[in-house]
N, C-alpha and C positions, 0 to 999 in steps of 0.2 A: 526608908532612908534612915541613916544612923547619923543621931546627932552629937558633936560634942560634948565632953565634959575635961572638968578641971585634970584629972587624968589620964588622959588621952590626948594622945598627938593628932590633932587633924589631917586628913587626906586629903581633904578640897574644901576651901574656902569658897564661898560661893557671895559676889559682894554686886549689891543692887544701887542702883542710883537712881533717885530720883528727888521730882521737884512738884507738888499738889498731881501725885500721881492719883490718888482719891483711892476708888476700887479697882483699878485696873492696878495698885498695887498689890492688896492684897490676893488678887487674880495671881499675880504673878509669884508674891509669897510662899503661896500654897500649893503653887506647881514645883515649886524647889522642894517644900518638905513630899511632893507627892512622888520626886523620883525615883527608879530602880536604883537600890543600895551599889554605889560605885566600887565596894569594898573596902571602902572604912568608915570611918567619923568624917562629919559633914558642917562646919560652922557655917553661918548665915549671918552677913554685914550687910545694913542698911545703911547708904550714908542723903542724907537729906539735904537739899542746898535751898535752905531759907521759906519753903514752904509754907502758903500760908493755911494750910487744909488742915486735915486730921492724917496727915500719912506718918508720921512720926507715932502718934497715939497706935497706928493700924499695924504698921511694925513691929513696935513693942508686945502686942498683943499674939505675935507669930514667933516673938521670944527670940527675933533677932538681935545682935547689938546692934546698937541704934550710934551713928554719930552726924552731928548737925556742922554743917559748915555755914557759914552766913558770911561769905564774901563780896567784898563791894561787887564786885566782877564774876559773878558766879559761870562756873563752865562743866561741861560733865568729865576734862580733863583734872578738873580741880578734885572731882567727888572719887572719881576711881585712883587717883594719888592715896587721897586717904582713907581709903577701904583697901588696898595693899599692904600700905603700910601699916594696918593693925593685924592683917590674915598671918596665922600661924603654919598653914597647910604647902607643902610644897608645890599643888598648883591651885591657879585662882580660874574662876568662872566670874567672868563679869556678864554683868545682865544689864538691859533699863527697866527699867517701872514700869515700863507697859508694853512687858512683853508675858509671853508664857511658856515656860522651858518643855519641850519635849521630852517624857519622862525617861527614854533609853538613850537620850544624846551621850550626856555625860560615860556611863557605865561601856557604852560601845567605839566611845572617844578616847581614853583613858590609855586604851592599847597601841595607839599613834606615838605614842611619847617614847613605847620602846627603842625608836631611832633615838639617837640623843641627838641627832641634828634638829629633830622638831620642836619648834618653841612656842607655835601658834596651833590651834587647831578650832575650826569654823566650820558651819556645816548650812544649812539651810535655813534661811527664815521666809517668811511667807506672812501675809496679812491674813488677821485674824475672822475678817468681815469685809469682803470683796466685792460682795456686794451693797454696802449700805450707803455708796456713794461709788459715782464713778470712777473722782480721783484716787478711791481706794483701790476701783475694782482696776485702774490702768498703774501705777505704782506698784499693786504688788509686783509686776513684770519686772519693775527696776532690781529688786532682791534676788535675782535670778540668776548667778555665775555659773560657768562650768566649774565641775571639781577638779582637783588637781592642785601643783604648787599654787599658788599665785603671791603677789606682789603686798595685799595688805588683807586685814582684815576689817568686819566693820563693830561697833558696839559690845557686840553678842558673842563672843568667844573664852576658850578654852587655853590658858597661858601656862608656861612653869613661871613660878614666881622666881626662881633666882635668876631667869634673863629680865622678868622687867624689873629687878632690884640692879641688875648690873648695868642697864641704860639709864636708870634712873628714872624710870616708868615715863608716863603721859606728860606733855609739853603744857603747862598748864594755860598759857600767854596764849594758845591757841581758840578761838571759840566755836571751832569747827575740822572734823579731819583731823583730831589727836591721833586717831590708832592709824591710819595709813602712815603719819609721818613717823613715830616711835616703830611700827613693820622698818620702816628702813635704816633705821638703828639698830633693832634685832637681826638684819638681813647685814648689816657691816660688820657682823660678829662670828657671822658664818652661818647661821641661824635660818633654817626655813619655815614659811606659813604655808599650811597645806588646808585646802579646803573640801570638807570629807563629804561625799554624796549620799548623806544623812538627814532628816527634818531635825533642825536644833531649837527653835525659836517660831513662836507665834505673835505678830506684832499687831497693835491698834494705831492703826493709823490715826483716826477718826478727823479725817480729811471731809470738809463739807463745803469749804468755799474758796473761789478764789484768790482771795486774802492770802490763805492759809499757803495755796499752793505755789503763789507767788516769792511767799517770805521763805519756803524751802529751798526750790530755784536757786535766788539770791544767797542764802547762807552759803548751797554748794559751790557758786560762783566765786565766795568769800573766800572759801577756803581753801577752791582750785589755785587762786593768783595767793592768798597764804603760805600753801607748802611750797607749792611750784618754786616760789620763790626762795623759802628759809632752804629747798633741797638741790638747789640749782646747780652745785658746784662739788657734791658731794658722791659719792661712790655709787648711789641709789636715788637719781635723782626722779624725782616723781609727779606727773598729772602735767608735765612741761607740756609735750605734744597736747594732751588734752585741753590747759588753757589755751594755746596757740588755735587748736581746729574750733574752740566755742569764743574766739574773738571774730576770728573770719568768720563762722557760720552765723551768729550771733547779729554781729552786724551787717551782715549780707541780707538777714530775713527784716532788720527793723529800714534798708534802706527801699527794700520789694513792698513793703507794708505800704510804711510812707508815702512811697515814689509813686504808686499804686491809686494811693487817695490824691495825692495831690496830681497827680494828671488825670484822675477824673474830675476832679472838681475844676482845672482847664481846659479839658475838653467838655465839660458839661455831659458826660457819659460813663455812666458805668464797666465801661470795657474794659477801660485798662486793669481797676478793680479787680474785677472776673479775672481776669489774663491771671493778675499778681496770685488772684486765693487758688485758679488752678495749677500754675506750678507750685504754690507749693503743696498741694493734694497731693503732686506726684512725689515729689520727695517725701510727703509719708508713708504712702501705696509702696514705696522702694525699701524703707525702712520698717515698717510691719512686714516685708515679703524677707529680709535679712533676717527679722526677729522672732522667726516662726516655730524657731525651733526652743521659745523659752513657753511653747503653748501655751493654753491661755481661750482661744477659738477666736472666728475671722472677727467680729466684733470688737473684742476687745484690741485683739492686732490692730486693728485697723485704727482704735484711739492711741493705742501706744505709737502708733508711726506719727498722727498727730503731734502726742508729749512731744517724744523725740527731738521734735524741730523745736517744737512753740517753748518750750524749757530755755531755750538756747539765749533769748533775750533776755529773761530773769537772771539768767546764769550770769549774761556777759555784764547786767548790771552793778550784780554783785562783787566782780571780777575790777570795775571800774570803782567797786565805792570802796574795795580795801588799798587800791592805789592811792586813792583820793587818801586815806588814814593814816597811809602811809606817810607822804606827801604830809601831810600837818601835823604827826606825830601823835596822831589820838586815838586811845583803844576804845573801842567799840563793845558796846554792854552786850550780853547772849543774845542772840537770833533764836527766838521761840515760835515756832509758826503754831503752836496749839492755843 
């Protein structure tokens, strides 16, 4: 990889976020300086949001610029604002801290841009450790789009900097779902996201408890009733239908659950119970048998048809508590499930 200097124009800017990413930053680091040379100079932006670890120190040390934000409100919408807005290189590579870049992403990605329609370019991420928990080993499956145009992107992607200077980048008021809502800013301009069937990103989950997998759930809930709402009325409006099907599905399974216990506990019989956990076994068996084609093998399918459904109540809770914030007028600190 070729890195910048004072005399030389940059080619890609490559700008990382993160927040006590520890070693899974400089994992990540060293996969940026490990890439195939894209064909020019290559700067490297670390921007830190209040950390209280050594990742600032770990940075420095990989000869990144380093910039610290320390916002009451911190968000990763806030940290990719200001690692844009220092990048010199006409396109940007955003990453998170704890990821690890595909070393031929970038150099075999670069050639998309020949369209001038293309403003985005995304490619595959995949969990790094799939097996060292299950929530890992069933999530990876969620990373798993077909390629082709599509609607947004996530995190991990490949931008020209002069469309996200001319939307005026990331919504920072957002604490979740920045880049699908700014995709539909880019997509009001005439602008396409193309997502390339390429490995670009290797992600750490490191998913170990319920907690954790609970508070992700809800944040995407947050964020669904977030844009759905801020895009409602606008050319590209976004995740409408999706809040809508994880209100019904959402409270269709907490009232089967409920309904479930509570007529066995008046019937003094576990039946109804039983009844309630096998349909919804079937709605999973339906949903791993839809979702076959993101492989994976029958095991894990068969936990993902589980997700599937059981996600839907965290979601719709989350969906309920940005109404609730809405309703009182109060912004809500980051949703960190690690």
């Amino acid at each position: 990889m070729t890195e910048s200097t004072l005399s030389s124009q940059p080619l890609l800017s490559v700008i990382v976020i993160g927040r006590n990413e520890g070693e899974r930053l400089s994992r990540c680091l060293a996969s940026v300086r490990g890439m195939r040379d894209p064909g020019g100079p290559v700067e490297i932006i670390y921007v830190d949001s209040a950390s209280r670890d050594d990742s600032v120190a770990r940075a420095r040390a990989f000869g990144a610029k380093v910039i610290e934000v320390k916002p009451e409100r911190p968000s990763a919408a806030l940290g990719r604002n200001a690692g844009w807005r220092e990048a010199k290189a006409p396109y940007l590579l955003f990453l998170d801290g704890d990821t690890v870049l595909h070393p031929d992403f970038v150099a075999d990605s670069l050639p998309e841009f020949d369209d001038p329609k293309v403003a985005v370019v995304w490619g595959h991420r995949r969990e790094l450790y799939p097996g060292h928990s299950l929530f890992n080993r069933v999530l990876d499956l969620d990373w798993v789009y077909p390629p082709g145009p599509s609607d947004f992107c996530g995190g991990d992607a490949l931008m020209r900097a002069d469309v996200v200077r001319s939307v005026g980048g990331f919504d920072a008021s957002l604490i979740a779902g920045e880049e699908p809502e700014m995709c539909q800013r880019i997509r009001a301009l005439g602008f396409t996201i193309v997502h390339v069937d390429r490995p670009m990103t290797g992600h750490d989950l490191a998913m170990k408890t319920w907690a954790s997998y609970w508070k992700r759930a809800f944040r995407a809930g947050y964020a669904y009733a977030e844009v759905s709402e801020r895009l409602r009325h606008t050319a590209f409006p976004l995740w409408l239908t999706d809040a809508r099907r994880n209100r019904v599905r959402g409270g269709f399974l907490s009232v089967l659950f409920a309904g479930g216990v509570l007529a066995s506990v008046i019937a003094k019989s576990l039946l109804p119970l039983v009844l309630a956990l096998a349909f919804f076994l079937a709605l999973a068996l339906r949903s791993a048998w839809k979702a076959r084609w993101k492989g994976g093998g029958l095991g894990t399918l068969l936990l993902y048809g589980v997700h599937s459904h059981l996600q839907q109540i965290p979601i719709l809770v989350g969906q309920i508590a940005c109404r609730i914030d809405r309703l009182r007028r109060h912004n809500r600190y980051l949703i960190e499930y690690k």
